[in-house]
N, C-alpha and C positions, 0 to 999 in steps of 0.2 A: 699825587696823581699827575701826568705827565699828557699834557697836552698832544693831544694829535690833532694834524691837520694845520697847525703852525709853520713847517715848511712849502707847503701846499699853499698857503694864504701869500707867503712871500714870492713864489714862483711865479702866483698869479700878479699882485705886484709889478715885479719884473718883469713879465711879457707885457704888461699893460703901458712901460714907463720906454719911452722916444730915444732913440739912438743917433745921434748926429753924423752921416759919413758914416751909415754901418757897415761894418768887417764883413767880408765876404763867410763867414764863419757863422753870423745869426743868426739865418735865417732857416740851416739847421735845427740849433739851436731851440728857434721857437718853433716850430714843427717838434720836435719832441718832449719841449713844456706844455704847447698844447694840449698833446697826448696823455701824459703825466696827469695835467689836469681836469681832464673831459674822464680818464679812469676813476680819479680821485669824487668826483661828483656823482659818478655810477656807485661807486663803493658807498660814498654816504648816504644815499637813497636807498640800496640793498642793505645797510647799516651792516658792509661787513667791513668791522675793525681792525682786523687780518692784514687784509688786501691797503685800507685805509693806510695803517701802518707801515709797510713795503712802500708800496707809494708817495709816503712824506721822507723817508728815509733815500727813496731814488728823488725826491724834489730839493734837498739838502747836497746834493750831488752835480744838481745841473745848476745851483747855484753856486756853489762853489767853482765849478769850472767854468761859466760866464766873469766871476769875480777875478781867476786866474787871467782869466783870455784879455780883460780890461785893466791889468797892469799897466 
């Protein structure tokens, strides 16, 4: 069985964790983990796993291109 909501947990994480001198590119960035994550909290209250699902799947996305950008 396959965890959901695992990328969602690390997203939140990541918006949570200090950037020293941040790139003019964050603050983007966390405006739309924010989003990401306030849908992800609506989905798990309405327990639709659907929606849940989409939503860790776009959260594995905006981790990864934060990870890209911080090369």
């Amino acid at each position: 069985m396959k965890f959901i909501g695992k990328n969602i947990e690390a997203l939140e994480r990541l918006i949570n964790t200090p950037i020293m001198n941040p790139p003019k590119w964050v603050r983007n960035w966390q405006i739309n983990a924010e989003h990401i994550l306030a849908l992800a909290h609506m989905a798990k209250d309405t327990h639709d796993l659907e929606q849940l699902k989409m939503l860790d799947e776009e959260g594995i996305k905006l981790i990864d291109s934060r990870h890209e950008k911080t090369k």
